[in-house]
C-alpha positions as CSV (number, residue, x, y, z in Angstrom):
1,X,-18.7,-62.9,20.7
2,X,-21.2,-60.6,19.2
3,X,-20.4,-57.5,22.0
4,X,-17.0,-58.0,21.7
5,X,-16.9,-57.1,17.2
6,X,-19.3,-54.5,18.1
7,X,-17.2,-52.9,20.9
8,X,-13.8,-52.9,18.9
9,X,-15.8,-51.3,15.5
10,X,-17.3,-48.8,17.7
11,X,-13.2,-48.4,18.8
12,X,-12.1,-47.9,15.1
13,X,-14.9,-45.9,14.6
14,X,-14.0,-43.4,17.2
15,X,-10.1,-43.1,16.3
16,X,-11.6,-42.3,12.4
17,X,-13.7,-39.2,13.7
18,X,-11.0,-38.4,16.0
19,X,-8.1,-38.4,13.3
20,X,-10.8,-36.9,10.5
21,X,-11.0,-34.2,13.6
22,X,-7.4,-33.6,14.0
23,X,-6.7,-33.1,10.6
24,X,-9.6,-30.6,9.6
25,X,-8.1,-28.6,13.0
26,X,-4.5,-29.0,11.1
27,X,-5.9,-27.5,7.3
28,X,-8.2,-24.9,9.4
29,X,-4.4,-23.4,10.6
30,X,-2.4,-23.9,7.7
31,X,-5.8,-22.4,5.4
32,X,-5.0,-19.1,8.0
33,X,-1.7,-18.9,7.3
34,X,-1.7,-18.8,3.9
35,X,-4.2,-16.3,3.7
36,X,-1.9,-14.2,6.2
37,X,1.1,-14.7,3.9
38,X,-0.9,-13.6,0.8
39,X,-2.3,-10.1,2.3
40,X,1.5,-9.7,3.8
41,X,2.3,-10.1,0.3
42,X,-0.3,-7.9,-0.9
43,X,0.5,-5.3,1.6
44,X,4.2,-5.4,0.5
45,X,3.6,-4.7,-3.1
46,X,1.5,-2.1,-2.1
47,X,4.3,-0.3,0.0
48,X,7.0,-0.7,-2.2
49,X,5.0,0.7,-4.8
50,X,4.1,3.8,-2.5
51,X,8.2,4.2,-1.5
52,X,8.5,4.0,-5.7
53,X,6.1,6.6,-6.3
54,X,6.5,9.1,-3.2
55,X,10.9,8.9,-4.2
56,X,9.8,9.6,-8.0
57,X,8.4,12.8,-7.1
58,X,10.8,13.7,-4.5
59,X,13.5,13.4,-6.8
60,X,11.5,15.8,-9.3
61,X,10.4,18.1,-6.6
62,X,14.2,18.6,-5.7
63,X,15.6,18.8,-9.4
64,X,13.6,21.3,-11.4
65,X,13.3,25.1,-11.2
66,X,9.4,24.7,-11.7
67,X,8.9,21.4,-10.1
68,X,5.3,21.7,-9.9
69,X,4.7,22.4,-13.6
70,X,7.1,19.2,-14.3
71,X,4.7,17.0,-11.9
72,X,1.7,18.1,-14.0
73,X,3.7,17.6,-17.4
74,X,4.5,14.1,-16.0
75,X,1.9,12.9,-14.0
76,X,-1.4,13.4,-16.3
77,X,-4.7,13.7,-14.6
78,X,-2.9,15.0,-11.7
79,X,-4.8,17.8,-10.0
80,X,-1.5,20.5,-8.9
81,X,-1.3,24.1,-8.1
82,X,1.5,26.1,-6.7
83,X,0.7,24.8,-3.0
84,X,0.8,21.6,-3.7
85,X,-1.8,19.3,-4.8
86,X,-3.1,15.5,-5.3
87,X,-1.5,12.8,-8.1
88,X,-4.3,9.8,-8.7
89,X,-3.0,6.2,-9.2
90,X,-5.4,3.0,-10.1
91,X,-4.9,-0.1,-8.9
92,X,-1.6,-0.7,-10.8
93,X,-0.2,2.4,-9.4
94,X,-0.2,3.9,-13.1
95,X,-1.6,7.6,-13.3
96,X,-5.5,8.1,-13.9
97,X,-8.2,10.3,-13.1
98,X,-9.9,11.3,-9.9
99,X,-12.8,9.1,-10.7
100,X,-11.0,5.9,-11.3
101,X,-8.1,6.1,-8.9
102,X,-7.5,3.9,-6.0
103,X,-5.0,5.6,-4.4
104,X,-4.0,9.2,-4.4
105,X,-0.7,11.4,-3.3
106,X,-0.5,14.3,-1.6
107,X,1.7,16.9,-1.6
108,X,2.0,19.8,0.2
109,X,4.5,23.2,0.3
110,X,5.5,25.7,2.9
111,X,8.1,28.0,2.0
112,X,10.3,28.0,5.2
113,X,12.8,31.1,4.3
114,X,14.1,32.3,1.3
115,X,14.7,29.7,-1.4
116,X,14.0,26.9,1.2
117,X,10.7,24.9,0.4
118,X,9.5,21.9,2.5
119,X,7.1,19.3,1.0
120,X,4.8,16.7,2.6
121,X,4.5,13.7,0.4
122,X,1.9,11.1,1.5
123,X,0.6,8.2,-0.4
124,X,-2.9,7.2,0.7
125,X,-5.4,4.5,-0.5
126,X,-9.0,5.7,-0.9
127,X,-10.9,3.9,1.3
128,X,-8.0,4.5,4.2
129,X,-7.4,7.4,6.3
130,X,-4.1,6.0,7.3
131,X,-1.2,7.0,5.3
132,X,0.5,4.0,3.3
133,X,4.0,6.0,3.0
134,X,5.1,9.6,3.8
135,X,8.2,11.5,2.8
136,X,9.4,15.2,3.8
137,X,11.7,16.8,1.2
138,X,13.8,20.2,1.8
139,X,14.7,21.8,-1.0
140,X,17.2,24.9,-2.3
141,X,16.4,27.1,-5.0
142,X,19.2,30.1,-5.8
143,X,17.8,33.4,-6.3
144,X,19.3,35.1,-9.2
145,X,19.4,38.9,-9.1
């Protein structure tokens, strides 16, 4: 009688490490995907953000008859020449210095022809070489004579 209580506690025993087993497997996979969703979300916010801010100076870029000087008026700690030039954002995507950004945009010019200008606008975050966003803007100034 003694073999036989042993042998079914040993049974129970078993089917506790086993379902102990089976559910640490279960949290280990829904732990994973709940840290995916959160740096999905994360990475979301951050593009939307980068759209936000690369449209904003599009729309300025293609609206003023010195848009460069309006960039520097608007954006403050922003480092802009004629050329083109860099716009610092922290982590909040509000406008800082160099020293305390986290990500920066770029902007670049080429005249094409006459009264035709092109700008690169690329959103990058410091410590990545990949661009978040990127936007190409063509815009029209009229000569006056």
């Amino acid at each position: 009688m003694k073999k036989q209580t042993s042998s079914r506690s040993g049974l129970l025993l078993m089917e506790i490490i086993i379902a102990i087993l089976f559910f640490s497997v279960v949290s280990a996979i829904c732990l994973q995907l709940f840290v995916k969703a959160h740096n999905m979300g994360t990475d979301t916010e951050e593009l939307d953000m980068a759209v936000r801010q690369c449209s904003s100076v599009a729309e300025i870029l293609s609206q003023g008859a010195q848009p460069m000087e309006q960039l520097d008026e608007i954006y403050s700690g922003s480092d802009l020449s004629d050329d083109g030039g860099f716009i610092y954002f922290n982590e909040d995507f509000q406008t800082c210095k160099k020293d305390d950004s986290q990500y920066h945009l770029d902007i670049s010019s080429s005249p094409e022809d006459i009264g035709i200008t092109t700008y690169d606008i690329a959103l990058y975050a410091n410590d990545d070489t990949e661009c978040i966003y990127s936007l190409k803007v063509d815009t029209y100034r009229q000569h006056m004579n």
